[in-house]
N, C-alpha and C positions, 0 to 999 in steps of 0.2 A: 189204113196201115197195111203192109205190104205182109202177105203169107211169109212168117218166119217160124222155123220147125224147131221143135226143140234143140236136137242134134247139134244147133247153129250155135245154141246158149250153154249148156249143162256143162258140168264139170264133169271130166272123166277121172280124175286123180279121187278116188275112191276111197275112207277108212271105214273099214268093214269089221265086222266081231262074229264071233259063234253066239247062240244059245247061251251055251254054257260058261263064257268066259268073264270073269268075275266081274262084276259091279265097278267095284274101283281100278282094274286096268281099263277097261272102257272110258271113265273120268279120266283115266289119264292120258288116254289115246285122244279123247277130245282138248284138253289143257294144251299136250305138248303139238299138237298143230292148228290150234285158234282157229276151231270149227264147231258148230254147234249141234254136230248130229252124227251118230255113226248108223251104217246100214249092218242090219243082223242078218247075215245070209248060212245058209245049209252047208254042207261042202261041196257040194256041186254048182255053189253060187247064186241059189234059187234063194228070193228074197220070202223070210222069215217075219221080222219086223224091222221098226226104229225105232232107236233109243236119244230123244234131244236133250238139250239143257234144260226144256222145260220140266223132262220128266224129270233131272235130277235134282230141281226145288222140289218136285211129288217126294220123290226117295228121302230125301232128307228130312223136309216139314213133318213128313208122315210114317215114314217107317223105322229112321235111324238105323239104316241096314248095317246087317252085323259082318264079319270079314268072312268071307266065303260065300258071299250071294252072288249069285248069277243074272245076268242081262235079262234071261230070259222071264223074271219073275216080276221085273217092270218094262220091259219093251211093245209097244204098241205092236198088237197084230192086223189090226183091220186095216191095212197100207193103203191107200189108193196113189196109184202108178199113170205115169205118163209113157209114154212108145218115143222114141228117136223121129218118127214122122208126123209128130200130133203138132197140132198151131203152138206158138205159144198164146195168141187168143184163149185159148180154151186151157188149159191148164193154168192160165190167170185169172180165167174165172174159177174154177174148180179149186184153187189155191183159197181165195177169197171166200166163196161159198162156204168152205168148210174151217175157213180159220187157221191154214199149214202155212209154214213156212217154209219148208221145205219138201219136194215130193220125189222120188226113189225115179230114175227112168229104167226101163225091163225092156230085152229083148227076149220073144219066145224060145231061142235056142240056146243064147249067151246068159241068160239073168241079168244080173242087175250091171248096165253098163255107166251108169251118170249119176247124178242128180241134179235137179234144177231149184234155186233156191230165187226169192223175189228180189234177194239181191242181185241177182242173174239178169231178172226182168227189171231192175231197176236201173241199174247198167248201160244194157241195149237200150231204153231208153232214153238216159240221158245221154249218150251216145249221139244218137240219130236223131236228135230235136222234137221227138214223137211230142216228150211235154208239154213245150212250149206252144207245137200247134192246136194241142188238146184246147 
């Protein structure tokens, strides 16, 4: 398979939240553009966490959040990031390894410029016939 970078895959069109921005506009920041993950960035763009669909089976099964909670009280902090120059080899594995569906891409100056999701890498694949020669 031919070195392809992330950069090549990721989606730049970003929906991003504060910290502090309620629980249910975030649900509905996800609903009204059929996306399953918002990235929770600082005001200088620096990635914070994420907040997926998955978590909002957690919020629901388990906390029954009440009107006024914030993002920040269920969003994953422990992020693990991919770079604009990384294989996507390797953030396929690392996707896998750890069970994500989605992972945040970071530039050191910019923050958070993408995200790559295995629908991404599912894609390019069926694209380029990679499967079929697998």
């Amino acid at each position: 398979m031919e070195d392809v970078f992330v950069a090549r895959l990721m989606s730049t069109t970003l929906h991003t939240v504060t910290p502090d921005t309620l629980v249910e506009d975030a649900a509905q920041l996800i609903l009204d553009n059929n996306i399953s993950s918002v990235i929770v960035v600082d005001e200088n763009n620096r990635l914070e966490g994420i907040l997926t669909t998955t978590d909002f089976v957690d919020i629901v099964a388990k906390s029954q959040p009440k009107a006024q909670t914030t993002v920040e009280r269920y969003m994953t902090t422990d992020v693990i990031t991919a770079g604009a120059q990384d294989s996507i080899l390797s953030v396929a594995e690392s996707m896998t390894e750890h069970g994500f569906h989605h992972m945040p891409v970071v530039d050191e100056e910019e923050g958070v410029i993408g995200m790559i999701a295995t629908s991404d890498l599912a894609a390019y694949l069926s694209q380029t016939g990679q499967l079929a020669r697998s």
